[in-house]
SEPA-562277 format. One line per 2 residues: number of its first residue (from 1); their letters; for each residue x, y, z of C-alpha. Coordinates in Angstrom, 3 decimals, always signed. Example, Ala and Ser with C-alpha at 12.3 -4.5 7.8 and 13.67 -1.06 7.14 Angstrom:
BEGIN
1 = as = +12.300 -4.500 +7.800; +13.670 -1.060 +7.140
***
This chain:
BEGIN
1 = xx = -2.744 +117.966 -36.749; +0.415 +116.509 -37.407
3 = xx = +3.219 +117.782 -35.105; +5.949 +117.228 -38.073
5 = xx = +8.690 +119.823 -36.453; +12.159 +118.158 -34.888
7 = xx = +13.245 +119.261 -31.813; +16.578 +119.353 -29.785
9 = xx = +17.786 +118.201 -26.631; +17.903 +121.575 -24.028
11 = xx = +21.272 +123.510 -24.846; +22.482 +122.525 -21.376
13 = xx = +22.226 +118.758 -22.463; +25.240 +119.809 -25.019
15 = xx = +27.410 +121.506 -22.251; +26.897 +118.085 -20.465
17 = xx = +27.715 +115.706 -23.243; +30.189 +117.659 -24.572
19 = xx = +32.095 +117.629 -20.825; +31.453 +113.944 -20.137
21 = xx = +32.821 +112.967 -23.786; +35.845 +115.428 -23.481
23 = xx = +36.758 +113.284 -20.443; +36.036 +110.335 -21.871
25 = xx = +38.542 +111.413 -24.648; +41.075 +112.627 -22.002
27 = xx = +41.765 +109.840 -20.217; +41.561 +107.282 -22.971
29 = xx = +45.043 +108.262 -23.704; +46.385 +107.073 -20.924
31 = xx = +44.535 +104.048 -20.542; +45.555 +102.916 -24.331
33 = xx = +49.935 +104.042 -23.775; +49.302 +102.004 -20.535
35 = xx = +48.501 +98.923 -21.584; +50.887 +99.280 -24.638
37 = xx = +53.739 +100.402 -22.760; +53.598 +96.880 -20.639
39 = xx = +53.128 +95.016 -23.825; +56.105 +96.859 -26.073
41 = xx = +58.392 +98.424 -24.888; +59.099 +100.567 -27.647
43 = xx = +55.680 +102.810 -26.552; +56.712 +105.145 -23.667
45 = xx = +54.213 +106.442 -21.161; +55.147 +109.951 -22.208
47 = xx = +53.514 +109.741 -25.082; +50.040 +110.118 -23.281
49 = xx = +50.826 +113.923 -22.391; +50.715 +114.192 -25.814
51 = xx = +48.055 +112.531 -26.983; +45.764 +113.230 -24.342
53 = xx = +44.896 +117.178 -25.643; +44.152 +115.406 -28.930
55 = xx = +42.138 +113.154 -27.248; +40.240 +115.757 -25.334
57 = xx = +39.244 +117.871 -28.385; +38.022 +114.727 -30.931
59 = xx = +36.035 +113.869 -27.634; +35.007 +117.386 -26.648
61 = xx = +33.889 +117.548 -30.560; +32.027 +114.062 -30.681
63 = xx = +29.876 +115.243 -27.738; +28.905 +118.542 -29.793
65 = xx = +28.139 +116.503 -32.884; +26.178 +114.391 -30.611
67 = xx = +23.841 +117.045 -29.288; +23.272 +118.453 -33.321
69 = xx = +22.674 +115.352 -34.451; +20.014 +114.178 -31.573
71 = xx = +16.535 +114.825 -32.729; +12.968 +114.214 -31.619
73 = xx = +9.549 +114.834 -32.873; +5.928 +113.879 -33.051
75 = xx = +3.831 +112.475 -35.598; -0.082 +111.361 -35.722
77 = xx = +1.147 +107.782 -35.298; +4.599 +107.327 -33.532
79 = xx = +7.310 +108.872 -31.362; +10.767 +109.641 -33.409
81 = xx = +13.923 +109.776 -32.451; +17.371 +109.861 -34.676
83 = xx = +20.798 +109.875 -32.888; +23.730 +108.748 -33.923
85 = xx = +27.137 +110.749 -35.010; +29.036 +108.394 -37.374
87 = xx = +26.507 +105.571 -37.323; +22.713 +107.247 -37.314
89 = xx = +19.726 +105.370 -35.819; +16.451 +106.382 -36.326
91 = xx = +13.504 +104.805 -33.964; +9.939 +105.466 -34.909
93 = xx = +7.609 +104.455 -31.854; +3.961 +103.605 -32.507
95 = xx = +2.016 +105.235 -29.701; -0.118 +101.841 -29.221
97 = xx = +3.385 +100.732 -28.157; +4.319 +102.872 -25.857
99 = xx = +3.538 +101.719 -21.846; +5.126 +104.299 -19.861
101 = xx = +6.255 +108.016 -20.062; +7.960 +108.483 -17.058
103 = xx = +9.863 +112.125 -16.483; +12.785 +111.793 -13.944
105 = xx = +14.043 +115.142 -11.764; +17.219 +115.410 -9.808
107 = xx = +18.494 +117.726 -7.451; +20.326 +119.353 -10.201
109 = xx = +17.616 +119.056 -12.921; +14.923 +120.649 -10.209
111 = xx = +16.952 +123.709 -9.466; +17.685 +123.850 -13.320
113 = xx = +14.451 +123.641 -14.317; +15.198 +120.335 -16.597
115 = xx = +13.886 +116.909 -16.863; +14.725 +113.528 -18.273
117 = xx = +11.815 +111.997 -20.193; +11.759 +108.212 -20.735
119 = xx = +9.619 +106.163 -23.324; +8.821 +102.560 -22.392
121 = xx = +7.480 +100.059 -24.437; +5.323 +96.743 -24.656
123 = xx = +8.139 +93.817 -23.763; +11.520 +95.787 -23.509
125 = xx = +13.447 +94.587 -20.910; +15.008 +98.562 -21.024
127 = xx = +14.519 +102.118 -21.759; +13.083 +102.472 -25.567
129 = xx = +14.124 +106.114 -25.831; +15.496 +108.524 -23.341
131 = xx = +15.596 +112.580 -23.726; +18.849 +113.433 -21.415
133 = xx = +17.597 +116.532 -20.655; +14.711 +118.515 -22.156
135 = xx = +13.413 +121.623 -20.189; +10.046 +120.937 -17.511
137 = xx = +7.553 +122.280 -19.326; +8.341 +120.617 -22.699
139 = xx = +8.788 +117.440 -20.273; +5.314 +118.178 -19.324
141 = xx = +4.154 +118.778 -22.880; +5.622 +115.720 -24.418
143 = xx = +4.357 +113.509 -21.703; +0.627 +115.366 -22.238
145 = xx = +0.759 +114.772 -25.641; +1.916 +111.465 -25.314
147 = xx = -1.027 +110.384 -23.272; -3.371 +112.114 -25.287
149 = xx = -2.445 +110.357 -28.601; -2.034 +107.276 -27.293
151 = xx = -5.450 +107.285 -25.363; -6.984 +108.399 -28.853
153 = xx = -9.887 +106.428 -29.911; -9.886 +105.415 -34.176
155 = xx = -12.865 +107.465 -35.093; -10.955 +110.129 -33.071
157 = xx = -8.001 +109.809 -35.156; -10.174 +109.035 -38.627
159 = xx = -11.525 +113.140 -37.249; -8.590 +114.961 -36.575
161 = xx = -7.596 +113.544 -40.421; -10.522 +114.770 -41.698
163 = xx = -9.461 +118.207 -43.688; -13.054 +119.095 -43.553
165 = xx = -13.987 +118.821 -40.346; -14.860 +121.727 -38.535
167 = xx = -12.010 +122.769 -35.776; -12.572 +121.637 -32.450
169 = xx = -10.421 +124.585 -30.824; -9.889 +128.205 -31.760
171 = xx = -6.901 +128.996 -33.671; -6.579 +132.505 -32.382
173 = xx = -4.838 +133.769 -29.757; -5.531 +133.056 -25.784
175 = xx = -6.443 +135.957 -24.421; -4.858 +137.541 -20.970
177 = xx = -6.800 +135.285 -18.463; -6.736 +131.738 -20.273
179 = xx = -2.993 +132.588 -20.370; -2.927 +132.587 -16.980
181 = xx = -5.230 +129.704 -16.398; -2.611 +128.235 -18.230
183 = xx = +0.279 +129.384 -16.106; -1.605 +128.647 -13.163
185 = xx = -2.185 +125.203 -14.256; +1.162 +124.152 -15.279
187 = xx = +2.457 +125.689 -11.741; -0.115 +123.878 -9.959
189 = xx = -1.371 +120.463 -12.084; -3.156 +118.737 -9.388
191 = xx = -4.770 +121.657 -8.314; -8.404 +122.596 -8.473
193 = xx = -9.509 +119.056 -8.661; -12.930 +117.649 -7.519
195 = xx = -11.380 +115.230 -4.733; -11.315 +115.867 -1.151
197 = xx = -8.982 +114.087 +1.731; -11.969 +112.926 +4.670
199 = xx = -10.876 +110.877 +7.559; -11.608 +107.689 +5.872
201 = xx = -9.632 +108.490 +2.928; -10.051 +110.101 -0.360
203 = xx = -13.483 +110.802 -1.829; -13.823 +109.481 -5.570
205 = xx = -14.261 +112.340 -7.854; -14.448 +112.521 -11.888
207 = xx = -13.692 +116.002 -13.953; -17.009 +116.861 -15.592
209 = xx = -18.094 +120.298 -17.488; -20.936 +121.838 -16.224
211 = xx = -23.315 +120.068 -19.023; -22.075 +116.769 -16.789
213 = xx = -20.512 +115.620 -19.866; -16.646 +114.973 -19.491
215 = xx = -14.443 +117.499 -19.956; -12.343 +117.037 -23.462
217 = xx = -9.017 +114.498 -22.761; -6.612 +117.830 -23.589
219 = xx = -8.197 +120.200 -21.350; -8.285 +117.690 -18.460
221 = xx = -5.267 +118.314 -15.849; -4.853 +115.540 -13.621
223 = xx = -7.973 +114.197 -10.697; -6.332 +112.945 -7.779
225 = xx = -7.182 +109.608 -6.727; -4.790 +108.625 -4.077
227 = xx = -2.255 +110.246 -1.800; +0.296 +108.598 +0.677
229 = xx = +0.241 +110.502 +4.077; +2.842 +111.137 +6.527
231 = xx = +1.882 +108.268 +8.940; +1.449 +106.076 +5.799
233 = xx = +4.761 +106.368 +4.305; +6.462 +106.226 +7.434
235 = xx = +4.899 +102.799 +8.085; +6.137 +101.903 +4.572
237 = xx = +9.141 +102.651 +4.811; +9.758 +100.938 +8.449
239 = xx = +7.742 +98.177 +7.099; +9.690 +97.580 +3.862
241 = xx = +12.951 +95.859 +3.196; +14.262 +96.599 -0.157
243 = xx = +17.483 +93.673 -1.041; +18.375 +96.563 -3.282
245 = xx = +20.011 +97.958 +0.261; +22.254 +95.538 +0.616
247 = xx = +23.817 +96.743 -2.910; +24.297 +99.635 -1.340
249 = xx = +25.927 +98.221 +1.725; +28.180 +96.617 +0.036
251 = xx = +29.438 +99.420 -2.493; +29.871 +102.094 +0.936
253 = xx = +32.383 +98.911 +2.422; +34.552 +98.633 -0.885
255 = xx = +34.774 +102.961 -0.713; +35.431 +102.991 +3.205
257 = xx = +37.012 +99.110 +4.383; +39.584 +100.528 +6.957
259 = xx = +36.348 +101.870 +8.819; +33.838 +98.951 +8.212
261 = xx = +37.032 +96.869 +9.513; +37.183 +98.681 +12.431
263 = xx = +33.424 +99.377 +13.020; +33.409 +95.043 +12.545
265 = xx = +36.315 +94.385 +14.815; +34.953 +96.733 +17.827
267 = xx = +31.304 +95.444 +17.765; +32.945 +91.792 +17.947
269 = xx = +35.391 +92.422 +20.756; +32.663 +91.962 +23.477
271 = xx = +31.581 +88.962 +22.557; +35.053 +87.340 +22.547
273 = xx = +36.379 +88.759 +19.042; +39.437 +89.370 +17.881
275 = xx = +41.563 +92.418 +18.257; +42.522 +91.925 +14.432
277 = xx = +41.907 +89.970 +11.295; +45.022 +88.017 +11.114
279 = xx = +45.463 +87.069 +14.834; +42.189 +85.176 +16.356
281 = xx = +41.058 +82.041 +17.683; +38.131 +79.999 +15.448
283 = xx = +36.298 +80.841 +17.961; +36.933 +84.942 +17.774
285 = xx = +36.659 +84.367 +14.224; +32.848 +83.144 +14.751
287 = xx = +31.813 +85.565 +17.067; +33.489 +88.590 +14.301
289 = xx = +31.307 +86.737 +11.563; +27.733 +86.856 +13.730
291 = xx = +28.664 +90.308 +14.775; +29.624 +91.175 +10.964
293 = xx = +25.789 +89.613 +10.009; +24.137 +91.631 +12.892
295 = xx = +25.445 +94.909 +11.431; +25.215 +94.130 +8.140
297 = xx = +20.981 +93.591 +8.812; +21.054 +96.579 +10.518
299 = xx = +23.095 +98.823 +8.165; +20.786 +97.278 +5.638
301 = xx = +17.575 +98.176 +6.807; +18.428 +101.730 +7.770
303 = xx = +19.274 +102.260 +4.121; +16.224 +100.500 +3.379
305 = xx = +14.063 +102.786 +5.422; +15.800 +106.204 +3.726
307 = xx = +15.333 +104.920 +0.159; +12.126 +104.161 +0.273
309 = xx = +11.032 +107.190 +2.647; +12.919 +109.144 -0.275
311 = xx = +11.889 +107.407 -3.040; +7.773 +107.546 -2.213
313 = xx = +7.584 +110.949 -0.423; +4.690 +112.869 -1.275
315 = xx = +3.505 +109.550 -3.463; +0.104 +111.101 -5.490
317 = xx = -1.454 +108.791 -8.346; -4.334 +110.600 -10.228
319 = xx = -6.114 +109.712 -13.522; -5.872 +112.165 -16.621
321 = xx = -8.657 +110.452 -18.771; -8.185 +106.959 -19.142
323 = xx = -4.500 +106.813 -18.177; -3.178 +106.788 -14.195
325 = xx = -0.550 +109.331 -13.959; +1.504 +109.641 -10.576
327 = xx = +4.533 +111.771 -9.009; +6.898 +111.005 -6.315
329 = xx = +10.405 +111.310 -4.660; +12.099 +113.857 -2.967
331 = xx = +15.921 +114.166 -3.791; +14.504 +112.543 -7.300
333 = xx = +11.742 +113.324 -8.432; +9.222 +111.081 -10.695
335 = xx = +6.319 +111.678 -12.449; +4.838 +109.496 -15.093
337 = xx = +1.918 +107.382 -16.889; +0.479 +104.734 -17.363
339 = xx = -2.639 +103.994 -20.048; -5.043 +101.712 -18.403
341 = xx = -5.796 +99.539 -21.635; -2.186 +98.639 -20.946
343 = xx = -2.534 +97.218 -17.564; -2.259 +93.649 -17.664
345 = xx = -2.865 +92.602 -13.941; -3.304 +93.664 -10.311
347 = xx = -1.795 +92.748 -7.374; -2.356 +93.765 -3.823
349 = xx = +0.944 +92.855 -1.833; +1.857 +92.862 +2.392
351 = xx = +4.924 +90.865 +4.129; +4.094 +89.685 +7.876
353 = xx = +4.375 +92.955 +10.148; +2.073 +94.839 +7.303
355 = xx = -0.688 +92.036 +7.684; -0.498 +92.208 +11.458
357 = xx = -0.605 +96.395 +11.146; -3.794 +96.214 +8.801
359 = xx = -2.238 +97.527 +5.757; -1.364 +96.455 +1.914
361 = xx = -0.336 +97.553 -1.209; -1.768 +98.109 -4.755
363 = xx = +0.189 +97.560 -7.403; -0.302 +97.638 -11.714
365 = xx = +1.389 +95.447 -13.995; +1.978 +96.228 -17.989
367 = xx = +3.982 +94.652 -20.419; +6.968 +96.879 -20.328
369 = xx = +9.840 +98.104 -18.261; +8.211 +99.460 -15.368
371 = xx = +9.988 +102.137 -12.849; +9.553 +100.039 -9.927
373 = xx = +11.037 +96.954 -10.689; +13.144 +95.076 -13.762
375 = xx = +9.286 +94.543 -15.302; +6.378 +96.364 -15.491
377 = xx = +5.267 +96.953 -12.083; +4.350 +100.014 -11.002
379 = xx = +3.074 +100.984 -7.545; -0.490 +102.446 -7.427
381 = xx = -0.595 +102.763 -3.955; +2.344 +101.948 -2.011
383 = xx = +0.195 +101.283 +1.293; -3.340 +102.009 +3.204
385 = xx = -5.548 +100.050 +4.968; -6.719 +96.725 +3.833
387 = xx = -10.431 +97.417 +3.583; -9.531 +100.017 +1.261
389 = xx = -6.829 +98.477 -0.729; -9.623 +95.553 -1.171
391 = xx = -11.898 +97.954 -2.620; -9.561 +99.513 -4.651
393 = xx = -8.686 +96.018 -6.556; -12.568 +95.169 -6.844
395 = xx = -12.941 +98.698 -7.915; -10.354 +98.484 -10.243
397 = xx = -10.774 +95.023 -12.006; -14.356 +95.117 -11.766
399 = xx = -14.464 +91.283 -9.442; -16.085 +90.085 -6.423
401 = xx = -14.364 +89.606 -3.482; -12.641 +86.255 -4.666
403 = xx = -13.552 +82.524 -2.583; -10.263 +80.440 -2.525
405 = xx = -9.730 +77.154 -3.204; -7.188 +75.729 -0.830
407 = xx = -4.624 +72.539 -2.316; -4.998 +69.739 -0.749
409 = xx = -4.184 +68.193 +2.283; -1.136 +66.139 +0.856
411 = xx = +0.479 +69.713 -0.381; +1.055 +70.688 +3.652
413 = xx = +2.623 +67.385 +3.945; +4.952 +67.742 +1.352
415 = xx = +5.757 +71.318 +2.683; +6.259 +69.559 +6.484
417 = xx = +9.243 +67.094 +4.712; +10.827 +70.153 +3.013
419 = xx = +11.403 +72.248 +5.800; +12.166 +68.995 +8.030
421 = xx = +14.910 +69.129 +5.824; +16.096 +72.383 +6.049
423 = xx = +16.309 +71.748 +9.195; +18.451 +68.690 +8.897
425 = xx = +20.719 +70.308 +7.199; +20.969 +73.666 +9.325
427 = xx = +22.032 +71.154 +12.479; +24.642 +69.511 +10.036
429 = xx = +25.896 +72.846 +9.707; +25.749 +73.484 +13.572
431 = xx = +27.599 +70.233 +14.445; +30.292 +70.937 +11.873
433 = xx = +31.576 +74.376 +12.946; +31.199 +72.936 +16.311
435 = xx = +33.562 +70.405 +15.263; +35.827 +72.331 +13.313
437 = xx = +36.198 +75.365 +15.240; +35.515 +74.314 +18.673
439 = xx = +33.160 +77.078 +18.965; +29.865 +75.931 +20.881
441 = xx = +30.574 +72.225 +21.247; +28.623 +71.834 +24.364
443 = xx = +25.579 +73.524 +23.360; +25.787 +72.936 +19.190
445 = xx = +23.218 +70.195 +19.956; +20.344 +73.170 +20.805
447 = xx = +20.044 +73.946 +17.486; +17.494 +70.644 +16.778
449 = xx = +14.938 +73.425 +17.980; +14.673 +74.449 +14.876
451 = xx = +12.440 +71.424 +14.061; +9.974 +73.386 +16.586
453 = xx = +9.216 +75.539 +13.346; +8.664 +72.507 +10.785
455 = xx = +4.812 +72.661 +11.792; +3.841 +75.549 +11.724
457 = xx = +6.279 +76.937 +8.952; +4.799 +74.238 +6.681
459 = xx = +1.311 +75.414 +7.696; +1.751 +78.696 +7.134
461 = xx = +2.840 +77.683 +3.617; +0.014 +76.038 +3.039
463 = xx = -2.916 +78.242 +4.485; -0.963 +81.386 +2.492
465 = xx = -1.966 +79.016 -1.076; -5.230 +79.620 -2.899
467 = xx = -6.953 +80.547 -6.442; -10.308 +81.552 -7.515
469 = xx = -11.817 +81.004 -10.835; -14.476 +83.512 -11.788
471 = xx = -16.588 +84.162 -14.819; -14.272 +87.231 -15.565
473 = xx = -11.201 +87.227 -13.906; -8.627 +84.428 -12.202
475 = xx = -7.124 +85.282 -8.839; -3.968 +83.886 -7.550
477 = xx = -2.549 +84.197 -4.235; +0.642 +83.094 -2.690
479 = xx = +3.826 +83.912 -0.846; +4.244 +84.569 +2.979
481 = xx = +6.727 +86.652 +3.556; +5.678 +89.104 +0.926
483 = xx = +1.987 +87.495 +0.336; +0.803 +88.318 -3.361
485 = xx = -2.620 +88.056 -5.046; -2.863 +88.685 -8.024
487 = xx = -6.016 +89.447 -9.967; -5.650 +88.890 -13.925
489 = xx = -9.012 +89.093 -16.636; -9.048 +86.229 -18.714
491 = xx = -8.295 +88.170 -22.030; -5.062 +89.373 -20.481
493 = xx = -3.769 +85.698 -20.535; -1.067 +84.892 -22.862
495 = xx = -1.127 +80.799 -21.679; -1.750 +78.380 -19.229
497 = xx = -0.129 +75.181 -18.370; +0.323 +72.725 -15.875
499 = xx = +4.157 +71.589 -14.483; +4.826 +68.832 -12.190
501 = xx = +8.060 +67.890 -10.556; +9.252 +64.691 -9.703
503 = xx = +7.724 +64.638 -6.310; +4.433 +66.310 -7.322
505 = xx = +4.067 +63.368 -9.971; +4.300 +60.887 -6.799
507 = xx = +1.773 +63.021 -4.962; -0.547 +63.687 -7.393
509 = xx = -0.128 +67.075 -7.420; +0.426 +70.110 -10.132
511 = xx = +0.839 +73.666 -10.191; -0.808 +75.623 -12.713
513 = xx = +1.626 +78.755 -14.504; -0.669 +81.629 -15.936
515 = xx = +1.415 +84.266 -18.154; +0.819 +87.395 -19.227
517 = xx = +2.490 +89.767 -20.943; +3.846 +91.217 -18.338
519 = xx = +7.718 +90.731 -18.233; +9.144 +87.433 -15.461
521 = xx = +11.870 +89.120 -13.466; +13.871 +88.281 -10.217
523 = xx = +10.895 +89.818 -8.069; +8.002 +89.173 -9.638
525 = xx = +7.781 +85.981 -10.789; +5.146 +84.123 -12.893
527 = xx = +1.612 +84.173 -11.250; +1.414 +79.955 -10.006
529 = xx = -1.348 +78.356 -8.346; +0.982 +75.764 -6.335
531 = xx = +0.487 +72.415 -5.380; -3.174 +71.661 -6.587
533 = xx = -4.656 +68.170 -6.967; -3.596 +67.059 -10.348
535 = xx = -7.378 +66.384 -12.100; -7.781 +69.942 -10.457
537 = xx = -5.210 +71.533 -11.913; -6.224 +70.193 -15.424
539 = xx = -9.512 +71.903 -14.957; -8.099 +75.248 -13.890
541 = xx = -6.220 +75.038 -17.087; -8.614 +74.173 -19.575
543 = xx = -11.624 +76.462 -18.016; -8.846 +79.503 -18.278
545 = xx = -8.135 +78.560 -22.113; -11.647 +78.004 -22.958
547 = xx = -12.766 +81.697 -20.983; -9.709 +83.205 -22.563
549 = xx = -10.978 +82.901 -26.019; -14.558 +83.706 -25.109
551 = xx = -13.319 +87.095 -23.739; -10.658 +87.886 -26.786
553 = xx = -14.077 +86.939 -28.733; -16.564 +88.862 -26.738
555 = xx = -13.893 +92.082 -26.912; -13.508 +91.796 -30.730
557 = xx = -17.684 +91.883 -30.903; -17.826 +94.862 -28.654
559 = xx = -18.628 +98.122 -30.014; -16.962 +99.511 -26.763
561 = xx = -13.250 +99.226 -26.893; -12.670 +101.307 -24.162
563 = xx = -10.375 +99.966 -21.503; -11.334 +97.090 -19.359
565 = xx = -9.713 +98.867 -16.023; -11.576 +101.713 -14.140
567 = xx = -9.313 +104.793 -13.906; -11.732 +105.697 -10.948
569 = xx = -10.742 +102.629 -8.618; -11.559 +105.087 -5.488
***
């Protein structure tokens, strides 16, 4: 059935946007007779008490014609939105587009009962469409419906076209108690499921009718498949350190500077700072900037620790037939999904203290804006042991556990002159604000230690390196400080191809890039096997070309396109 009907925004979403346009068109006014008035002088300031009622009504009336004119809807094949006042846009969204519909809840949207539903697509860098606000439960029905369309087989869709096919559901009336099944369910959606929390974790569990056949995609409410417990997200949030924060930081010291001056200039004082900015010795002004770092790490990682205690509390991903749907946050609240034929890769993640704790992280990559990051990462489970994590990924991807190839020998040597020259150059700095300031100059020379971590920083580097090449899938891994490795199925591979620099042409060395479609941003960057012998690298390459096209070949034989990820990974 095609849902052909329109639909508006929720009346409260045109109180809003008529208030934020009316004070848009308030104080334009005065921003416009401002800068005239210093550029002629025959405009007078005056004149914005005057304009600015005008200005409020055309903008009070723009955000009214706004609302009208904002409409949705849903077809058999695509998501559509029109907006627009004087200049109309009209989107149409195919469904086997669409990577994400994530619904958004504030403190104000909770207690109002509203929601802000967002559409993301394969390879936008942004939002593709954004309802600013719709009520909960047509949140919950447009993200439902979403799912279910876009999970939709072709022979599925070829039978709900079919005029004289025989209807799948009753067209009467519910009567008394599946109306309250219903009300019961849409209170309670991941409630009554077949999973169960045991010591060692959550129990797998798939929803099944009583035949053992599954249940049909529509009637399915989500089966949960993972929850993050107290003692979990507390470790994840101590554990974590978001560079995010020190946005944050930063913005709360441009709002507040007397009292971040003063906070600065009384931490400093008993280590020999000065008593103010403009009266200090090179020396005071040294000890003010290590005392200005010190609290600016620790401001920064408290602010770390509440965002992402905030942002993952009560963190539950479930499947809702063959998509992973999740919900999280506490001030904000998130919910949204993600289609598993959409998934491009998987990567289990840890930084140092994690590793040394016995814990990791699961997370999903598509090809879209993902809620996590700038790309299209999203966090399946934000942290549990490592044994399960493991078996999650192997679950998940369908792999072995992978054997890695190590570079060579030469790559730990080139990482050894690297950091020898870090070093270098932090004693360089040493010895010249010794020199400068005379801050130190009897003891600047202590800071050659730092060559004590050459060794084993370069060998950390290098035993942190690896790849595995199996018949299915390629794994990467790489990174200390936040290790990643990354498990990607050859048919997911968009290229591969080797880059050498200057110095790894004199070593005989390469490093082998392997993109997908999932979007290169600041965080996550490009999966790379580093630093592998050259004649190796060219084999890694050509074995992941030649196994991409035998899996896009194999998939376009196979009667079975269902997805290629298991929604039950526990």
């Amino acid at each position: 059935m095609t849902d052909s009907s329109t639909h508006r925004l929720h009346p409260l979403s045109a109180v809003t946007t008529t208030l934020r346009s009316a004070v848009v068109g308030l104080s334009m006014p005065f921003f416009l007779v401002s800068v005239l008035s210093a550029v002629f002088d025959a405009v007078s300031v005056t004149w914005a008490l005057y304009l600015a009622p005008i200005g409020l009504l055309v903008g009070a009336g723009y955000g009214l014609a706004y609302y009208y004119r904002f409409e949705y809807g849903l077809t058999d094949d695509t998501v559509d939105v029109a907006s627009g006042v004087f200049s109309r846009r009209a989107r149409e969204i195919p469904y086997r587009r669409i990577q994400n519909v994530d619904v958004r809840q504030g403190v104000f949207h909770r207690v109002a009962g509203l929601a802000v539903v967002s559409i993301e697509t394969a390879g936008g860098g942004e939002t593709e469409a954004a309802l600013d606000f719709v009520g909960e439960d047509e949140a919950k029905r447009l993200q439902r419906e979403i799912r279910r369309r876009t999970a939709r087989r072709p022979d599925e869709a070829e039978a709900d076209t079919d005029t004289s096919a025989p209807a799948t559901r009753p067209t009467t009336a519910p009567d008394e108690t599946d109306q309250h099944e219903r009300e019961s369910e849409r209170d309670h959606p991941w409630s009554g499921q077949a999973s169960a929390l045991t010591d060692s974790g959550l129990e797998s569990a798939t929803t099944r009718t009583e035949t053992g056949t599954e249940a049909p995609f529509e009637d399915d409410q989500p089966t949960l498949l993972f929850a993050l417990d107290a003692r979990e997200l507390l470790l994840y949030a101590f554990t974590t350190v978001r560079p995010a924060a020190a946005a944050s930081v930063l913005a709360l010291a441009f709002f507040f500077t007397s009292q971040v001056e003063a906070l600065l200039l009384a931490t400093a004082q008993p280590f020999g700072g000065p008593a103010s900015f403009t009266d200090a010795t090179p020396s005071g002004y040294v000890a003010l900037g290590l005392a200005s770092a010190i609290n600016g790490v620790v401001v920064t990682y408290a602010v770390s620790v509440a965002y992402t205690f905030a942002t993952y509390y009560d963190f539950r991903l479930g499947r809702a037939g063959d998509d992973f749907v999740y919900e999280r946050g506490l001030l904000q609240r998130y919910s949204g999904s993600v289609p598993s034929e959409k998934v491009q890769s998987v990567t289990i993640t840890d930084n140092p203290l994690q590793r040394a704790l016995g814990y990791a992280g699961l997370w999903v990559e598509t090809a879209g804006y993902g809620p996590d990051s700038s790309g299209g990462s999203t966090s399946a489970v934000p942290l549990a042991r490592v044994e399960r994590v493991q078996t999650f990924a192997e679950n998940l991807t369908g792999t072995e556990p992978p054997r890695f190839e190590s570079p060579p020998a030469v790559a730990r040597r080139r990482y050894f002159v690297r950091y020898a020259l870090v070093a270098a150059v932090l004693v360089g700095v040493a010895f010249g604000i010794s020199s400068l300031t005379g801050f130190g100059t009897e003891y600047w020379y202590l800071s050659v230690a730092v060559f004590l971590a050459v060794p084993p920083a370069a060998h950390i580097r290098y035993v942190n390196l690896g790849y595995s090449v199996g018949d299915d899938h390629l794994v990467i891994r790489r990174g200390f400080w936040r290790r990643r490795t990354t498990v990607i199925p050859y048919y997911r591979i968009q290229t591969v191809s080797n880059r050498r620099s200057i110095f790894q042409r004199r070593l005989g060395l390469t490093s082998v890039v392997v993109d997908t479609a999932s979007s290169q941003t600041f965080v996550w960057k490009t999966p790379t096997i580093y630093d592998v012998d050259l004649e190796d690298g060219r084999i890694v390459a050509s074995t992941g070309r030649k196994r991409l096209q035998t899996a896009l070949r194999e998939r376009r034989e196979a009667t079975d396109e269902g997805p290629r990820f298991s929604v039950d990974f526990t």
